[in-house]
ZAKOLTI-11728 format. One record per residue (C-alpha): x negated, z negated, y. Coordinates in steps of 0.25 Angstrom, whole numbers, padded with zeros to 4 digits. Each point is the difference from the previous one (the first is absolute). Layout:
// residues N
<<X,Z,Y>>
...
// end
This chain:
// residues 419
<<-0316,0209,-0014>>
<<0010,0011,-0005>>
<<-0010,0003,-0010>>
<<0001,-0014,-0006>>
<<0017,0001,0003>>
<<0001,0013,-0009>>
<<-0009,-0008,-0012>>
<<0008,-0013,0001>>
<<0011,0008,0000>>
<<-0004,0011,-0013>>
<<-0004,-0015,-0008>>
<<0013,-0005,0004>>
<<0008,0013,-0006>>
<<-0009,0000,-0011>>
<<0002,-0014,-0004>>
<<0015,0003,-0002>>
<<-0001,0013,-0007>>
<<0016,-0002,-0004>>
<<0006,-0005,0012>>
<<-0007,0011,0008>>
<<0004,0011,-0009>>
<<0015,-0004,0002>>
<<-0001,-0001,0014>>
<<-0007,0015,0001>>
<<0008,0006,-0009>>
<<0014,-0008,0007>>
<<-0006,0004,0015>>
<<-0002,0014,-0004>>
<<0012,0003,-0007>>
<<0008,-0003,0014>>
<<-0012,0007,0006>>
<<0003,0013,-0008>>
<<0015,0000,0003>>
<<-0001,-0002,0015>>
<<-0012,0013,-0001>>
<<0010,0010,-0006>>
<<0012,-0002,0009>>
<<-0011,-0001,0014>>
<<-0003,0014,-0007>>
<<0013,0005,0002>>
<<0001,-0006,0014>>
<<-0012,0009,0004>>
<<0007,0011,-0005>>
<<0013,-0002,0007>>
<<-0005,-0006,0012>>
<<-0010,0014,0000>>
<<0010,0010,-0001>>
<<-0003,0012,0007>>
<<-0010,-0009,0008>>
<<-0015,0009,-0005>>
<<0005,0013,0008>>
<<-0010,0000,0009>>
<<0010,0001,0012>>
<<0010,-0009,-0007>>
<<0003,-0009,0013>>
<<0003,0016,0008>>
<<0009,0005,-0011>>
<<0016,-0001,0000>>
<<0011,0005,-0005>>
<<0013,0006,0007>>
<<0013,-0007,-0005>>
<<0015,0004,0003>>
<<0010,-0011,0005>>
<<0015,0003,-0004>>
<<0012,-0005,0004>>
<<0009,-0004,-0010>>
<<0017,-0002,0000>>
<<-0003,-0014,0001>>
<<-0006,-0002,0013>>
<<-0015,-0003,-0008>>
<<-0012,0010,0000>>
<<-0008,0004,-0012>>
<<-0015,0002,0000>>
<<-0004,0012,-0007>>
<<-0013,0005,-0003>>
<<0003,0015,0001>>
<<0000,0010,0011>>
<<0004,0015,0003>>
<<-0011,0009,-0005>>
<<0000,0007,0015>>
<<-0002,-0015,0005>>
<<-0018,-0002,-0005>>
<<-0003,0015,0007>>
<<0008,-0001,0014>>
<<-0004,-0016,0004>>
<<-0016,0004,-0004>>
<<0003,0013,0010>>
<<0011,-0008,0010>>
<<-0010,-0012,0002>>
<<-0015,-0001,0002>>
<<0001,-0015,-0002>>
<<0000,0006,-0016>>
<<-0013,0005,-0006>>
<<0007,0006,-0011>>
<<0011,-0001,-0010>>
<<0002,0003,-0015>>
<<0013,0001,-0009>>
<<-0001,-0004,-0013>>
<<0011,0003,-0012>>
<<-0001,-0001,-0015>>
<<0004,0007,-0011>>
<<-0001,-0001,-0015>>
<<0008,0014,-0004>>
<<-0010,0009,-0002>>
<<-0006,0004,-0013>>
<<-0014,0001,0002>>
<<-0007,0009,-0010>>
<<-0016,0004,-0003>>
<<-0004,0007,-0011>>
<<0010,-0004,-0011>>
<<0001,-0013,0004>>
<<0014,-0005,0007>>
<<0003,-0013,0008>>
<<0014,-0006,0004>>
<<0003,-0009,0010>>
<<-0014,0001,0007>>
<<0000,-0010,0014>>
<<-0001,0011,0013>>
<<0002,-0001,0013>>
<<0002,0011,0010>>
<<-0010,-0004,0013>>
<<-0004,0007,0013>>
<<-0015,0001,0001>>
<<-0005,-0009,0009>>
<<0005,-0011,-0012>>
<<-0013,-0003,-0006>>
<<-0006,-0001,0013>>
<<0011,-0010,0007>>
<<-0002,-0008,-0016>>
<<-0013,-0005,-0004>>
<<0000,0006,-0014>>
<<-0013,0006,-0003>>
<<-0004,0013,-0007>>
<<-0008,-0002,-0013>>
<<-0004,0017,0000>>
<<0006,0009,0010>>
<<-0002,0002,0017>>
<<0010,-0008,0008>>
<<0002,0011,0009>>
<<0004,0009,-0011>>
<<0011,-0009,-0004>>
<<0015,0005,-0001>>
<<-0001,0012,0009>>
<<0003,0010,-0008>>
<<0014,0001,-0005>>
<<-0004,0001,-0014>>
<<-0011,-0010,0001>>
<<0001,-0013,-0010>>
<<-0006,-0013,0002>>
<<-0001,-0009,-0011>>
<<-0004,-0015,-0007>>
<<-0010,-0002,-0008>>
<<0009,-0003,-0011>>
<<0008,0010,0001>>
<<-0014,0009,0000>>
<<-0002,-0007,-0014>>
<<0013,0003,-0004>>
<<0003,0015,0004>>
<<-0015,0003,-0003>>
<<-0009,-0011,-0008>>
<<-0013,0000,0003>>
<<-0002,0013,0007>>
<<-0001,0003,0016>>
<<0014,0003,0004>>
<<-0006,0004,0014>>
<<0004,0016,0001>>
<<0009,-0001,-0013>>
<<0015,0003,0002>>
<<0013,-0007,-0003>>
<<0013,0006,-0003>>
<<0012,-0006,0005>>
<<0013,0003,-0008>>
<<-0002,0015,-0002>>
<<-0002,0007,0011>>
<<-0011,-0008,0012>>
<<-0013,-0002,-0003>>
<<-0010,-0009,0007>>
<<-0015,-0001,0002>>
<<-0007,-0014,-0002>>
<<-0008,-0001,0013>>
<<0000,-0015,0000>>
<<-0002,-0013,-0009>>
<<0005,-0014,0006>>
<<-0006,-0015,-0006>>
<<0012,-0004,-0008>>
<<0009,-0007,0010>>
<<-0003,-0016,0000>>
<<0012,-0009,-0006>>
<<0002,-0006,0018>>
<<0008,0014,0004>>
<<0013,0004,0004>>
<<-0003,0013,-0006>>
<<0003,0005,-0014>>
<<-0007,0015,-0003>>
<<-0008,0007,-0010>>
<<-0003,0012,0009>>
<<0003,0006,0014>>
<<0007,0013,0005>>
<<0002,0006,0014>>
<<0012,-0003,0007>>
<<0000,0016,0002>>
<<0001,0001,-0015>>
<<0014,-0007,0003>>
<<0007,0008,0011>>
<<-0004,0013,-0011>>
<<0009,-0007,-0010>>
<<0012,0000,0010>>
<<0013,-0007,-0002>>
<<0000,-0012,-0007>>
<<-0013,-0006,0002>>
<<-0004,0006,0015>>
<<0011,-0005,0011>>
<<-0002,0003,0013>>
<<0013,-0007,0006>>
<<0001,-0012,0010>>
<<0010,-0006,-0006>>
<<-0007,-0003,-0014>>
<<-0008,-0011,-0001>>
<<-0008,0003,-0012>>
<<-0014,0000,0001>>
<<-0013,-0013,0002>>
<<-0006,0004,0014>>
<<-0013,-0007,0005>>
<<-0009,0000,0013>>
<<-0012,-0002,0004>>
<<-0001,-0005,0013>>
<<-0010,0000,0009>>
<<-0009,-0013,0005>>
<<0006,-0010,0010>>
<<0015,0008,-0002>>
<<0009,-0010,0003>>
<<0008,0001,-0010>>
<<0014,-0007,0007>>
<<-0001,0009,0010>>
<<0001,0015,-0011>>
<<0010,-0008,-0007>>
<<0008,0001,0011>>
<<-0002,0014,0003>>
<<0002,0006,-0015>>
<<0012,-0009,-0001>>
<<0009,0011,0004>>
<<-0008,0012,-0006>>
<<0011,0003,-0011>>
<<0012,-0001,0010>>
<<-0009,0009,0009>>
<<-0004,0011,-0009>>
<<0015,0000,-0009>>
<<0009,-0002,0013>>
<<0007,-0010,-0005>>
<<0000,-0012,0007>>
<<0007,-0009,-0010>>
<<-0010,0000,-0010>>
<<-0013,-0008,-0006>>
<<-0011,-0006,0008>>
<<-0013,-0001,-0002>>
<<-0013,-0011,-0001>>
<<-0014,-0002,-0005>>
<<-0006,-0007,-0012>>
<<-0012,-0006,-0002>>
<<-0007,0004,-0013>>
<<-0005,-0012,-0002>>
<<0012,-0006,-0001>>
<<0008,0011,-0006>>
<<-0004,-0007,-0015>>
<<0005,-0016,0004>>
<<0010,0001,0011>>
<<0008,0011,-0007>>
<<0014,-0008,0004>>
<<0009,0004,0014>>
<<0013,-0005,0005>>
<<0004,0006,0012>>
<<-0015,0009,0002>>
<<-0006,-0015,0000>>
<<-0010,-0003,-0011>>
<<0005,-0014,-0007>>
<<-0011,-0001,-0011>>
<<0000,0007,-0013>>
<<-0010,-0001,-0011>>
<<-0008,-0009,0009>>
<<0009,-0011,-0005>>
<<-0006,0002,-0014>>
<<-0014,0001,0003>>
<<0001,-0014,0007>>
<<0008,-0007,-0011>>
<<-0010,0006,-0009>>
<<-0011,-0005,0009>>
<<0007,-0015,-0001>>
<<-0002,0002,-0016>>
<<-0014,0002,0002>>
<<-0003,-0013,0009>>
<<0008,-0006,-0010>>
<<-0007,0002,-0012>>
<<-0012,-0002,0007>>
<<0003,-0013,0003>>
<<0007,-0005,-0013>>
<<-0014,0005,-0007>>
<<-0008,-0009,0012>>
<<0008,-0011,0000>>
<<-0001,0000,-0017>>
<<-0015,0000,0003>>
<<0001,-0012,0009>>
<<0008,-0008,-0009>>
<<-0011,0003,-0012>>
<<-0010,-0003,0010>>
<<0005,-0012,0006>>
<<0002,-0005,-0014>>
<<-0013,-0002,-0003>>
<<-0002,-0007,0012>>
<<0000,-0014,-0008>>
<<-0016,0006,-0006>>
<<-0007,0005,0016>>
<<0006,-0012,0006>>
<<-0014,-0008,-0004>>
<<-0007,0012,0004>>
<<0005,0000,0015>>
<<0000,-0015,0002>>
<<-0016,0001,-0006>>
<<-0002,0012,0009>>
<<0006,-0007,0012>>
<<-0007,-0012,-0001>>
<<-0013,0008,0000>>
<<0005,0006,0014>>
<<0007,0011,-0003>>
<<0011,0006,0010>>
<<0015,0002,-0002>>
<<-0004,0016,0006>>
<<-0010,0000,-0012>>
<<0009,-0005,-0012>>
<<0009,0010,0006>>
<<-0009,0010,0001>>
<<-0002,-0002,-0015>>
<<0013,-0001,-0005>>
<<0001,0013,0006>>
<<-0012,0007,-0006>>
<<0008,-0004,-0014>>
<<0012,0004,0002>>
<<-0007,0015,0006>>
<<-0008,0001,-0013>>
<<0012,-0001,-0009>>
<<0008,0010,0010>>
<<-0010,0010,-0002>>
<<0001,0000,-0015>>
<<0013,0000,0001>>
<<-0001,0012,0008>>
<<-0007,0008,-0010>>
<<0010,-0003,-0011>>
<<0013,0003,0010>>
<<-0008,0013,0004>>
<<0000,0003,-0017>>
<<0013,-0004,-0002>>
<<0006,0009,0012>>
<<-0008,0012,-0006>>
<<0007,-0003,-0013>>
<<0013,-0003,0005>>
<<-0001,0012,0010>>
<<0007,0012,-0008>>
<<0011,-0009,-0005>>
<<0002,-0004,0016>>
<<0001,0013,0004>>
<<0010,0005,-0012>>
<<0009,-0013,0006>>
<<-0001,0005,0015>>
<<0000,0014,-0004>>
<<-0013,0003,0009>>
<<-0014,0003,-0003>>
<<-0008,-0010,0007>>
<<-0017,-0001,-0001>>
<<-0011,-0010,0003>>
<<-0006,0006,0012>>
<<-0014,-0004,-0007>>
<<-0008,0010,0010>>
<<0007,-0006,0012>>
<<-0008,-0009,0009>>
<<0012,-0007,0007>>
<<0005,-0003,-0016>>
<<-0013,-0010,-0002>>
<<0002,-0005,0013>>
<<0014,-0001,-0003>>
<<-0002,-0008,-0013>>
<<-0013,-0007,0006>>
<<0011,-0007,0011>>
<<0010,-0002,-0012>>
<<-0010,-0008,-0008>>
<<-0004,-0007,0013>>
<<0014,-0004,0001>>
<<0003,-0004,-0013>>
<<-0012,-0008,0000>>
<<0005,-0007,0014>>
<<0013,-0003,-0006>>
<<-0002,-0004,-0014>>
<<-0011,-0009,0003>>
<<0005,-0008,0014>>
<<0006,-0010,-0005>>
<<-0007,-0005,-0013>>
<<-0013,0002,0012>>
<<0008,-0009,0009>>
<<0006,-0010,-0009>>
<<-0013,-0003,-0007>>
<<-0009,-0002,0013>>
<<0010,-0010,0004>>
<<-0003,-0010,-0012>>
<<-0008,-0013,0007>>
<<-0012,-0005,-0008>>
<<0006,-0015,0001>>
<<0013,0004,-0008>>
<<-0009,0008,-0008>>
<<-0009,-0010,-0007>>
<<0012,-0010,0000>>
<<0007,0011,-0009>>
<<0010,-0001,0010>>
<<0000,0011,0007>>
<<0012,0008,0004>>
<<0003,0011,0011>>
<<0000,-0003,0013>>
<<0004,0008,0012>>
<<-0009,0013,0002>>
<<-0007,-0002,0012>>
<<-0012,0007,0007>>
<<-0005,-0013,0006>>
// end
């Protein structure tokens, strides 16, 4: 029975080589504008959601007081802080701090770069972050003070096609480092912004004006790990105080923990209470979507519908011979599924054309994720939906058409039942 439904429904297509080719190319246009920005709700809705213990991960923030009576949430902490709660607490496996830099003149051979992307870490970093080691051994990772980590971008860059494992890097004119690492260039979905890795140690050695080892200088991005089942109300309220404890002065900031999840979209406080952010944008952008789904459906109803005039003979023969309003709709459905497909191949062209233009405007390099199984499944579910929605009402409007009006040529819509 579907067999015969998909032929009826390739002659019917066939038959109206014109008006197909308008409705495909219509559909798909509004298919391909809806695919790119649910592209870049993958990637902001995904931020920082691929480290393997994303939804265990939080960062430390600070809450001041101002004159005003109001709080400010901010996202930097002493640099004492990420040690002393790892070491106070056993709620937390372990902590990292995390502070870049784009000083350094970074030199191998006779080649110079300016304005390289760094960040100083504490070791356990790329084992709290999920980002993984093209060459190297994870163990041997920024624990040695003049140890380097890099991209591999930034390996290209320094070094071109050579192994940069073993080689060195001079920073400014005196430090040198040993390459004992090189990461998977960092996905466009992170908070975080480095072309290579240094130990926090490194840090302290250059002294006044990077390291700062005071309580009373919020300076620094902390992060913990906590351990499974911590309840995380509970060590908030216990690190609360842990600046006033440590500085002795009671009158200062507090603090609380951060999801890394959320970190990305609900980026906005009043008061230390999170009241949205960028999440407001990804749903209004999520609005435009639907929406131009369903002006590029409802264009393909009205197209199909249209034509209504040259099936209605075709349904009031096919009901006389004892067909079923569920099979007529089942038909109309199958038509209106073939078309989406097609249309689906074209919009998958045309956001592949449109792609590096997209990203220039947005100012992020997005992909397909053409090796990704949840993206098939992902764009199966969104042709099935397409098809649903572009083809429910010609399917329900044409079944309703009563052989009697037919074959007086009087036929008109009635009311869409299911009787």
């Amino acid at each position: 029975m579907l067999r015969n439904y998909f032929k009826s429904s390739l002659r019917y297509l066939a038959k109206g080589k014109g008006f197909s080719f308008i409705n495909i190319i219509g559909l798909s246009i509004g298919m391909a504008g809806s695919m790119l920005i649910i592209l870049w709700l993958k990637n902001e809705i995904g931020f920082d959601r691929f480290h393997k213990n994303a939804r265990q991960i939080y960062e430390v923030y600070g809450l001041t007081n101002n004159t005003d009576g109001h709080r400010n949430a901010i996202p930097v902490v002493p640099q004492p802080l990420g040690p002393t709660i790892a070491k106070d607490f056993p709620e937390i496996e372990n902590a990292v701090r995390v502070k870049d830099i784009d000083r350094f003149l970074v030199t191998v051979g006779n080649k110079s770069v300016t304005g390289s992307q760094g960040s100083f870490v504490d070791p356990a970093f790329l084992k709290i972050f999920s980002f993984p080691l093209v060459s190297g051994n994870i163990d041997n990772q920024l624990r040695d003070i003049n140890s380097i980590t890099i991209t591999e971008k930034y390996a290209k860059k320094l070094f071109g096609d050579a192994d940069p494992i073993g080689k060195t890097i001079k920073f400014d004119s005196s430090d040198y480092f040993t390459v004992t690492g090189v990461l998977k260039d960092l996905p466009s979905n992170t908070r975080f912004n480095f072309e290579y890795l240094v130990a926090w140690d490194y840090l302290r050695k250059l002294g006044e004006g990077y390291s700062n080892e005071s309580w009373l200088s919020n300076n620094t991005a902390t992060y913990v790990l906590l351990k499974p089942n911590t309840r995380v109300t509970d060590l908030e309220g216990k690190i609360k105080n842990i600046s006033r404890k440590y500085s002795g002065r009671p009158d200062i900031w507090t603090h609380f923990l951060v999801p890394l999840e959320r970190l990305h979209l609900y980026n906005q406080y009043e008061d230390g209470v999170s009241v949205g952010g960028r999440i407001e944008t990804v749903r209004v952008f999520a609005m435009i979507a639907a929406f131009i789904l369903l002006i590029a459906c409802i264009n393909f109803m009205n197209l199909s519908t249209a034509r209504s005039e040259t099936r209605a003979k075709e349904v009031g023969v096919r009901k006389v011979a004892g067909a079923g309003k569920w099979e007529l709709i089942i038909q109309f459905y199958v038509e209106a599924f073939l078309p989406v497909c097609g249309a689906s191949v074209f919009a998958l062209a045309i956001s592949i054309l449109a792609l590096p233009f997209f990203n220039s405007l947005i100012g992020i390099q997005l992909e397909i994720p053409w090796t990704n199984p949840i993206f098939w499944i992902g764009l199966a579910g969104f042709i099935l939906f397409t098809s649903i929605l572009a083809g429910s009402y010609p399917a329900l409007y044409l079944s309703s058409f009563k052989p009697v009006s037919i074959f007086k040529n009087q036929y008109k819509k009635t009311q869409l039942t299911f009787n």
